[in-house]
C-alpha positions, 0 to 999 in steps of 0.5 A: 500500500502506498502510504506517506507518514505526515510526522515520522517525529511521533514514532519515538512515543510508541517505544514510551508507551511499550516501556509503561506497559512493561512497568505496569506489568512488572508492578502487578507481578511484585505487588502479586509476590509481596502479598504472597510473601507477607501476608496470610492466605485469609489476609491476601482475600482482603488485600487482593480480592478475587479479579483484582489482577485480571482488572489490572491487567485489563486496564493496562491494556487498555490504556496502552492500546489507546496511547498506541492508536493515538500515537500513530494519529499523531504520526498522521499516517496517510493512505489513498490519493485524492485529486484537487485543484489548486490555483497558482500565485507567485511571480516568473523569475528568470535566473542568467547564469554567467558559464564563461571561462571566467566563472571558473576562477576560484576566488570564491570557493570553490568557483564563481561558477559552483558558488553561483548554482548554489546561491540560485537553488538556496533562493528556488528552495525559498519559493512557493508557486513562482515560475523559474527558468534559467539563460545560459550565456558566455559569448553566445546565450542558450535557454537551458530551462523554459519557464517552469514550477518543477524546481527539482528538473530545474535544479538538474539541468542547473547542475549540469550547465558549465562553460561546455553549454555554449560554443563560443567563449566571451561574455554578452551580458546584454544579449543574455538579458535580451534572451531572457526577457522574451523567454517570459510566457506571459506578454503582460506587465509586470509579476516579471523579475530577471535575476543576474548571477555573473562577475560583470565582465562584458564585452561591449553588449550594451547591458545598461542600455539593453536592461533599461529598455527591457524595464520600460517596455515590458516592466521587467525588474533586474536584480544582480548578484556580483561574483567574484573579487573586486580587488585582487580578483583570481586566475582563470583555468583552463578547465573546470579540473585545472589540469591545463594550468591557467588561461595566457594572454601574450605570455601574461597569466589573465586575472578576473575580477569582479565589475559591480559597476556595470551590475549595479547600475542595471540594477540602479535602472531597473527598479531592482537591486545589487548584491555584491556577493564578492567572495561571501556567503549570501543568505539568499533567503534574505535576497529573496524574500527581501527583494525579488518576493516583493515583485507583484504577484499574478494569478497563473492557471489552476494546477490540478494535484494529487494528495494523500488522504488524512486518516487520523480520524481512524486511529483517534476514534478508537483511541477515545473509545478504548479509554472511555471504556477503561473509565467505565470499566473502572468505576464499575469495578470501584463500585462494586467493590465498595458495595461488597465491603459494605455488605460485609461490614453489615453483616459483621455489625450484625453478627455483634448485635446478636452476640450482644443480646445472647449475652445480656441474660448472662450478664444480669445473673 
């Protein structure tokens, strides 16, 4: 049967509901020996009177039943699968991913490139409901991933782009900016955002001009994050293992940095922002939820998914009628027993009386 556990966390309070199980017994069975040690057969009726053990262990299992089901509700075990339209909200989001030679370099650990792939799938992990593609681009652009709510596919092909996605070397920022604005689906204003991950090296392609133009025309808003540092900035290898040593230019080693200038002023014109992520961790959670989420959202078409069926009202039901079994079972079991002692000590009151009036004739002779 194909079934799904809602909270695997609640398992541990079925081995808590064993062990009370196996302290009751172990109770019942050294209450039964010390009264077989201690007390008289005659004494033994009236501190365990006949059932009590049986009662004992008839309520303990009751009890432990009921702890059991209401364990697995808690666990909240499903079963069976129904089918439910759901409407779709969110925002379209573009990632271009710089894969030029450069994004090799490895002055952010372990390259611009590695790092660049982790810091889009940390703010796709943030997502709920956006639609996300990705442009590939270095001399030339390629759109690796249509626009998409399958983030898993989209994080598959992200791990499998590189410098080997396209033909030709360089760095056309502006072209890739191009591409990526009419890889939207939806012509419409607005609910668009273009988010940049590159060490801003370009090649003459007019990205300001072009990410204005993009803005004003289509109002698609332009975040950029800068990879790479901006000082010292690293040497370029050859290949992704560095096996080839480092790219030459006239017999001189060719440094990378970082130019946040061209990113931030996209940025700037765009209505976006410029995150100069350098050679640092970013939280991209922050970049998200602080920037790109507040891009105003539209209505997509309605998704139809499956999900499975909650069936903790199976296990809790029973659960409350074992116990309230035990209840009634209890107080059943108290009162009859109170009801036995008090015909007992009737019956001893009066067998005193009639002693009391056989010996009265004795005593006044």
């Amino acid at each position: 049967m194909d079934m799904q556990f809602g909270n695997t966390n609640s398992i541990w309070l079925l081995v808590m509901v064993a062990a009370g199980l196996i302290l009751t017994g172990y109770a019942t069975i050294a209450r039964r020996r010390a009264s077989l040690r201690f007390a008289t057969a005659r004494l033994r009726n009236q501190i365990l009177p006949s059932g009590t053990t049986s009662r004992h262990w008839m309520s303990a299992i009751l009890i432990a039943a009921s702890l059991t089901l209401l364990c697995f509700a808690m666990i909240d075990i499903r079963w069976g699968k129904t089918w439910r339209e759901v409407p779709q909200k969110g925002i379209e989001v573009m990632f271009v991913l710089d894969v030029s030679r450069s994004m090799l370099a490895e002055d952010a650990a372990p390259n611009r490139l590695i790092r660049a792939r982790q810091l889009i799938k940390d703010m796709v992990d943030e997502m709920a409901g956006d639609r996300v593609g990705l442009v590939v681009f270095a001399g030339e652009t390629r759109q690796s991933v249509p626009l998409t709510s399958h983030y898993e596919d989209f994080k598959q092909t992200l791990d499998s782009v590189g410098p080997h996605s396209v033909r030709v070397g360089g760095s056309q920022l502006g072209d890739a900016i191009k591409a990526a604005a009419d890889g939207f689906i939806s012509k419409t204003n607005d609910h668009k955002a273009i988010v940049v991950f590159t060490d801003g090296e370009d090649q003459e392609s007019k990205p300001v001009e072009i990410a204005k133009q993009v803005h004003q025309e289509r109002g698609i808003r332009i975040f950029t994050v800068g990879l790479g540092d901006i000082d010292q900035g690293a040497r370029i290898p050859e290949t992704d293992d560095r096996r080839s040593g480092f790219v030459q230019y006239e017999g001189q080693q060719v440094w990378s940095k970082m130019n946040g200038q061209i990113l931030s002023q996209i940025a700037t014109d765009t209505d976006g922002a410029y995150i100069p992520a350098g050679t640092r961790q970013v939280n991209m959670a922050d970049v998200y939820h602080g920037y790109v989420a507040n891009v105003e959202q539209m209505e997509f078409e309605t998704a139809k998914i499956s999900t499975y069926t909650a069936r903790f009202q199976w296990f809790a039901a029973p659960a409350l009628a074992l116990l309230l079994l035990e209840v009634w079972i209890s107080t059943r079991s108290s009162g009859a027993r109170r009801a036995k002692k008090a015909t007992q000590v009737s019956s001893m009151s009066k067998s005193t009386s009639v002693s009391g009036r056989a010996l009265a004739p004795d005593v006044v002779s």
